[in-house]
Every structure is written in structure tokens, then in C-alpha cells.
N, C-alpha and C positions, 0 to 999 in steps of 0.2 A: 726604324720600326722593327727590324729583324732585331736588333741588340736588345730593345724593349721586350720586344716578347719573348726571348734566351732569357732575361731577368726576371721575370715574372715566373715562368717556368723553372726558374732554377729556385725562386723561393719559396715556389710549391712544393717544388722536393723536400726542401730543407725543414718546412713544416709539415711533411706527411700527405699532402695533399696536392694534386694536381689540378693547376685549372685549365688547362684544357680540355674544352668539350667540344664532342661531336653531336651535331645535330642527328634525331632518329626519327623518320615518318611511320608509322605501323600502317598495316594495312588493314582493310577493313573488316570491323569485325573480333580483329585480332584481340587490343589490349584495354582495359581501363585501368586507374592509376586514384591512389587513396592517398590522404593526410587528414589530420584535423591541428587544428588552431584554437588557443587559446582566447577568450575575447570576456573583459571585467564590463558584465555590462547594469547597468541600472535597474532592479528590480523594483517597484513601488518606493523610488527613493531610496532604495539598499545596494554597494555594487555583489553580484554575484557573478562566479566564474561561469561562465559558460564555453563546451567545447562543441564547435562548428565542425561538422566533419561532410568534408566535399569527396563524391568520384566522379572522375570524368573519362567519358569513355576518348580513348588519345586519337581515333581517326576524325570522327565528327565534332568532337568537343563538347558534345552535350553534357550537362551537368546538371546533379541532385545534391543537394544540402539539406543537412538536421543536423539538431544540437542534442546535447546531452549535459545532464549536470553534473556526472562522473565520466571518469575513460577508463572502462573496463574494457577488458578481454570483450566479454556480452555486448558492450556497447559499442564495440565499434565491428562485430559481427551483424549487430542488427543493423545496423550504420550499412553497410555493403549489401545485406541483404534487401532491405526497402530500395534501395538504387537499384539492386537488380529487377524486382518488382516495379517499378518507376522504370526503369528503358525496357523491359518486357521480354528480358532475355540476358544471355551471358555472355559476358568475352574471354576469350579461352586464356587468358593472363590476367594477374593484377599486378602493378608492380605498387609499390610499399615502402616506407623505411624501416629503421629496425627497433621501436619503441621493443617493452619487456612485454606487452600486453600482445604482441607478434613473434617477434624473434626474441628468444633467448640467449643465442649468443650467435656471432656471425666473424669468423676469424678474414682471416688476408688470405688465408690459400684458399677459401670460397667455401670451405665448409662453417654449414647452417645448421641450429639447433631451434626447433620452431617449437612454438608456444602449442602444446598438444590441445587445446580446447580451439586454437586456429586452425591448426592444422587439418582439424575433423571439420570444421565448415567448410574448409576449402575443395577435401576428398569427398565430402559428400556432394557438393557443388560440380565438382569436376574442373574447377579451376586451378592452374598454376599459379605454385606463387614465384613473385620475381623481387627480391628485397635488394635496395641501391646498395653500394657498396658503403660503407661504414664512413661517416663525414661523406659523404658525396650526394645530397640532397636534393640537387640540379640535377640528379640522373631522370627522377618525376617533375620533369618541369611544365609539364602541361594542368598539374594539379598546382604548382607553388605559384604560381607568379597569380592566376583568377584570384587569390585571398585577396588583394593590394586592392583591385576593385570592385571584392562584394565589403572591405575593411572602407572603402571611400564612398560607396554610393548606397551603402545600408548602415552598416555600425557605427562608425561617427556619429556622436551625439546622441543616438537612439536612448529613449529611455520607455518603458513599459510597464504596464498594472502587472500585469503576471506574465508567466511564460511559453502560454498557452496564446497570446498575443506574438509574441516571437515569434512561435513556430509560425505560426499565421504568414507573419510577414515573410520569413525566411521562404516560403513555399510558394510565396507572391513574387518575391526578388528570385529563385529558380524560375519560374515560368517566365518573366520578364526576362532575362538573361539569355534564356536556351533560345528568345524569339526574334532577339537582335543582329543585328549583321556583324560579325566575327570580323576584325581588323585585318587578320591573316587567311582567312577562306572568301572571303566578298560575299559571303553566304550567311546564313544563319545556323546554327549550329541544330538548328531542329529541321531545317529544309534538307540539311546534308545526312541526317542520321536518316530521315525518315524514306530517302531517294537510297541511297546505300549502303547504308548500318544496320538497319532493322532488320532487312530479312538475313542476314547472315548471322545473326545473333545465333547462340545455340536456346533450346527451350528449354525453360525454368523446370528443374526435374523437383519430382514430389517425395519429399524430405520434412519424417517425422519430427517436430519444432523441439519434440523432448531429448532428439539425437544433435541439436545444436543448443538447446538453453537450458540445461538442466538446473532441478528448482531444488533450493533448500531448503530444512526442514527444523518448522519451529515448532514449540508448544505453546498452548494458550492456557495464560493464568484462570483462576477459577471465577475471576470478573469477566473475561471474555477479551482479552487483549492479548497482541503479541507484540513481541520489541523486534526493533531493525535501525542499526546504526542509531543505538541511541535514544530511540521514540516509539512510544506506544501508539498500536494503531487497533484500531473494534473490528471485532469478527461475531457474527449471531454467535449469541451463547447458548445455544445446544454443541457448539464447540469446544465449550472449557473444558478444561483440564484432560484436551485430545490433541494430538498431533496434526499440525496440517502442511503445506506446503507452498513455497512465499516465490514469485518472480521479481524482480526489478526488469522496467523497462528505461534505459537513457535516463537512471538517477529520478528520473522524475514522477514514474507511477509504479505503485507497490501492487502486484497482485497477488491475493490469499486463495489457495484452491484447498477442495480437502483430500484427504487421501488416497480417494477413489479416480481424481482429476478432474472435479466440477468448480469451478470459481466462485468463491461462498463471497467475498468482498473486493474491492478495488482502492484504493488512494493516492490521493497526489500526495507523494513527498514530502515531509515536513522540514524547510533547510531554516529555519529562524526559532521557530522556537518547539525545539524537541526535547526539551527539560518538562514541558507540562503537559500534563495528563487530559487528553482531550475529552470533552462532554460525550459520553456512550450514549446513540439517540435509541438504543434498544431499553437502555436502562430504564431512561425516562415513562416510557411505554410501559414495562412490568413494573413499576412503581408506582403507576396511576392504576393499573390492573389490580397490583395488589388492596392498597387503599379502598379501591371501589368496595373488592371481594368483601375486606375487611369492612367495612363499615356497611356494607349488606348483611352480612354474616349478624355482626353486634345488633343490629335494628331485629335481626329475628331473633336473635337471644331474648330481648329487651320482650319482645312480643310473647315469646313463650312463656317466658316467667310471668309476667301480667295474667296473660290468661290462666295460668296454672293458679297463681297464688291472689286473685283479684287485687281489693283495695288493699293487703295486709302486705302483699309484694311490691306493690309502687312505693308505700312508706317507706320497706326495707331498703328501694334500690336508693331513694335519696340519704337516708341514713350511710350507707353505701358509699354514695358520691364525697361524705363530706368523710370519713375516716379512714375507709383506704384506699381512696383516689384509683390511682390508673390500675390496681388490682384489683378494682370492682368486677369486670367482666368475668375474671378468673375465678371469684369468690358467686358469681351467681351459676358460672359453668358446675362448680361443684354440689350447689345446693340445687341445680336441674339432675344431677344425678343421684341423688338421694329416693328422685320420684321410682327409681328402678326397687328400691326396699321399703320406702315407706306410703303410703296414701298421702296424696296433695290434702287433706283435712288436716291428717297428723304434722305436715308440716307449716301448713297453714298455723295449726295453732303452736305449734313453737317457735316462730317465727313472731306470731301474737307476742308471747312472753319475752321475746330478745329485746322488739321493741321498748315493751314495757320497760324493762330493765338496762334501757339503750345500750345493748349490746350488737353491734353490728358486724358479724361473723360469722362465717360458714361452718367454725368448729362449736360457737355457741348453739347453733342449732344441732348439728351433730350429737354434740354431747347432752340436750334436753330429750331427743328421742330415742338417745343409750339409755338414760338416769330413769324414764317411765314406759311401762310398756303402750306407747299412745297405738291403742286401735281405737277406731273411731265407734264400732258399736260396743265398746266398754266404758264411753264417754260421764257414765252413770257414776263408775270406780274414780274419778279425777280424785287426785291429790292436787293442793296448791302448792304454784311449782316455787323455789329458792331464788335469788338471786344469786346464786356461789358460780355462775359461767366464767368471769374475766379471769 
């Protein structure tokens, strides 16, 4: 046995790596311990990455799980942060590996170069960070080994409509988990926190969310959208063509605030098809608005002309309908403002004479009440009028 374990040992040298480990109890209170895992899981029949991110506090064992559809910096900040909200306090350490989304470089002589957007949740938190030594991933072994059995009695096989079912479950398998008797305490891992973990917790200090998640800054087209990785999402268009300001939460929900820091829209995600341009239900709405206006508007055109011009205006407007079509309204907007220089008689009766002459135009009328001076009590002086209008 001894020769064995000299050769083991000596080819952990040989590859950089020692496997000898000593076991570490924390005491309470003291430490919790982060990783997340990768897991390809079934979306409505599609597989999608999803990353599981567990901490567990190392005395009691109790543990919180969420997923995220990215691993950002942000996301595995909120990742630690909901845990800590979920055990209802702090532990004065986290220990961690050395992903780039944490540590950015981590040498052999023990000097760390921390991910500065980490670094500030951690200073603001008041937590230490403890990151394992570089390849040595068993240093957090009370976070690595739990994957094996939320990977065997949740994930296998799981498949789901959305993701929103996931968390679901994932938040049903934590509670399930923290209530069961722990193999190595004879305890349960929520009896044990809740009898000696809890009150040595330190208290969740109050920590402006814009000093840990700062938001980036889009504009919005003069349709009323903004893009994010790729895919257009609707914001009210009293927004367009204004600056506003976008969070992501765990890949999965987009929030739009405006500039002032009021949340003007929310969205899930779009990971399948953000090539297409999604239906604006604002649009819909001002485009039934406007239609209405419009064709209220045209009915009192329609009306004012009638009654200005009686039967000689109803002829004109179907004369109207059949020569220049969708410019009719336009052509009778003109000849309503005639009524500003000429008397409804004078135009009445040139209006008479287009007919006659089937001329259905706003400048044949015009140019009948240039060619005579029509006053209506000089109606005595008529000249009969030409047909020279087209």
C-alpha cells in the first residue's frame, strides 16, 4: 500500500498535479462554495445549453440551485446573490474556481488577478474570496461531488415545454434536497442550518443593484425596437429614436428601463429564432387608431361636401370615385377650400358645368371660377361657359 501510494504521488508530480487531499471541516457560519455545470437539456424538443449553478453553504450543507442560459460575469453574480437571499445571510468566504468570468489570472506563487465586476460584488458583500488552486477542483468538494445527484435524480431524461418549467422544478429538487437526511450528518441539511448556521450568518447589507449590475445602453429604431444579441425586441414608441437602458437577467429575461430608471418593457429571451422580426402589439393598436381616425375623418369630408354642394356634389363625388380613384378625397379636400374665396353657389355652379362637360377635377373647377367673375347676384351677366377645361 505504501509503494502504491509513493506511485501515485510521484505521478502527480510528474503531471503537475498532486493528489493528495486533506480533508477540511469549516466551522459554522464560516464558508459557502460556488461552481456551475454545464447540462444539454431538451427545450420543447430542441436541446439547449443550460448552466446549473449551485452554492452550498460547507458547514450545513444546505444548498440553492438556478440555471442561466449564458455564464456571464452578471450571471453568476446574481447566481450567489439569490443564494444569499435564499439562506438569509452571508458567510464570510466563498471559495470558487478560476473560470475568466472570476479570476483572471491566478499564478503558482498565489498571486490573483480578480475579475473587477467580481471583485466589486464581493467588496460590496463583504465577502472573501477563496479561489482553489489552479487544476485542483477537489479543493470545493462539497459543491462538486451534489452535481452527480441533482445530474441522476433530476436531469436524466428531463425534457420540458420552456424554461420557466425548469426553474420550476429546479426550485422543487432544492427544497427536496436541503429536507432529506445528509448521508454524512444523519441530519438534514435544513435541520442543521437552521439549529446552527442561521443565526451566525452575517446580515444581507443594503447594496445599490446599479453598484453590481450595471445596464447598457441602446437606442431605439424609429419603429420602436431595440436589438440584443442579434434580435429585435418592442419598447412603447414614445421611445423611438431615444436612448434607453437594457439589463439581462440568467440569459433569459431582457429588461428595458428608460433613462430616468423606470422599466418601460420586459422579455423572455429570444434563443431560436432571433432572425425574425416579432409582431409590435403597439403597432397593431395605432394602426386600428389610425384607420378608425381615418375613416371618421373621410365620412365628415364626405358629409360636408354634400351638404355644401347638395345633389350637384354627390354626382361630382361619384364622377370622382371612377377617374381618380384613391385621390378623390384629396381632390374634394381642395375643392372644400375654395369655399374660403368663392360662395358654395359659384361653386356649385361650376361644378354644374364640369359635370356637364365630364370633367371631374379640382383644377376644372378652379380654373371655371378664374375664366368668370361668378358672383351669384350678377347671376343676370352669365355667359355660357366652354368646354376648353381638360
Amino acid at each position: 500500500m505504501l509503494c502504491a501510494s509513493l506511485s501515485v504521488r510521484d505521478k502527480g508530480r510528474r503531471t503537475g498535479q498532486d493528489p493528495a487531499t486533506t480533508r477540511v471541516e469549516t466551522s459554522t457560519g464560516k464558508q459557502m462554495q460556488y461552481d456551475w455545470k454545464e447540462w444539454m437539456l431538451p427545450v420543447n424538443g430542441r436541446p439547449v445549453k443550460v448552466y446549473i449553478h449551485e452554492i452550498i453553504l460547507s458547514y450545513s450543507r444546505k444548498k440553492y440551485y438556478c440555471s442561466s442560459l449564458s455564464i456571464t460575469t452578471a450571471d453568476i453574480i446574481r447566481a450567489i446573490a439569490s443564494a444569499i437571499e435564499y439562506f438569509g445571510g452571508i458567510a464570510e468566504e466563498i471559495v470558487i474556481d478560476n473560470p475568466r468570468q472570476m479570476v483572471i489570472a491566478h499564478n503558482n506563487n498565489g498571486v490573483i488577478r480578480y475579475n473587477d465586476e467580481f471583485l466589486r460584488f464581493c467588496g460590496l458583500y463583504g465577502i472573501d474570496t477563496v479561489p482553489c488552486r489552479p487544476y485542483r477542483a477537489r479543493t470545493k468538494g462539497k459543491v462538486e461531488r451534489p452535481f452527480y445527484y441533482i445530474q441522476e435524480h433530476l436531469l436524466k431524461g428531463l425534457e420540458v415545454e420552456g424554461i420557466a418549467r425548469f426553474d420550476g422544478l429546479l426550485y422543487d429538487f432544492t427544497e427536496r434536497y436541503n429536507k432529506r437526511t445528509h448521508s454524512d450528518l444523519g441530519e438534514s441539511p435544513e435541520e442543521r442550518f437552521m439549529r446552527d448556521e442561521k443565526p451566525l450568518l452575517r446580515p444581507i447589507p443594503e447594496v445599490e443593484p446599479a453598484e453590481i449590475f450595471p445596464k447598457e445602453i441602446r437606442s431605439v429604431t424609429n419603429d420602436g425596437y431595440i436589438s440584443w444579441a442579434g434580435a429585435l425586441y418592442p419598447v412603447p414608441m414614445k421611445h423611438c429614436l431615444r436612448q434607453v437602458k437594457i439589463e439581462t437577467l440568467f440569459g433569459k429575461t431582457l429588461k428595458v428601463y428608460s433613462m430616468d430608471g423606470s422599466i418601460i418593457a420586459e422579455h423572455d429571451i429570444r434563443v431560436s429564432d432571433r432572425h425574425k422580426r416579432p409582431v409590435y402589439p403597439e403597432h397593431e393598436q395605432l394602426n386600428r387608431e389610425y384607420r378608425e381616425r381615418k375613416g371618421a375623418y373621410r365620412s365628415e369630408t364626405l358629409k360636408r361636401f354634400k351638404e355644401a354642394f347638395k345633389q350637384q356634389g354627390e354626382v361630382f363625388i361619384e364622377g370622382l370615385k371612377k377617374t381618380v380613384s384613391a385621390n378623390m378625397y384629396w381632390h374634394i379636400e381642395e375643392i372644400l377650400k375654395l369655399t374660403e374665396i368663392y360662395t358654395a353657389e359659384d361653386i356649385t355652379a361650376a361644378m354644374k358645368e364640369c359635370i356637364e362637360c365630364d370633367s371631374y377635377h379640382k383644377n376644372s373647377i378652379k380654373r371655371l371660377l378664374k375664366a368668370r367673375p361668378w358672383r351669384t347676384s350678377n347671376r343676370e351677366h352669365k355667359q355660357p361657359l366652354y368646354c376648353t377645361i381638360h
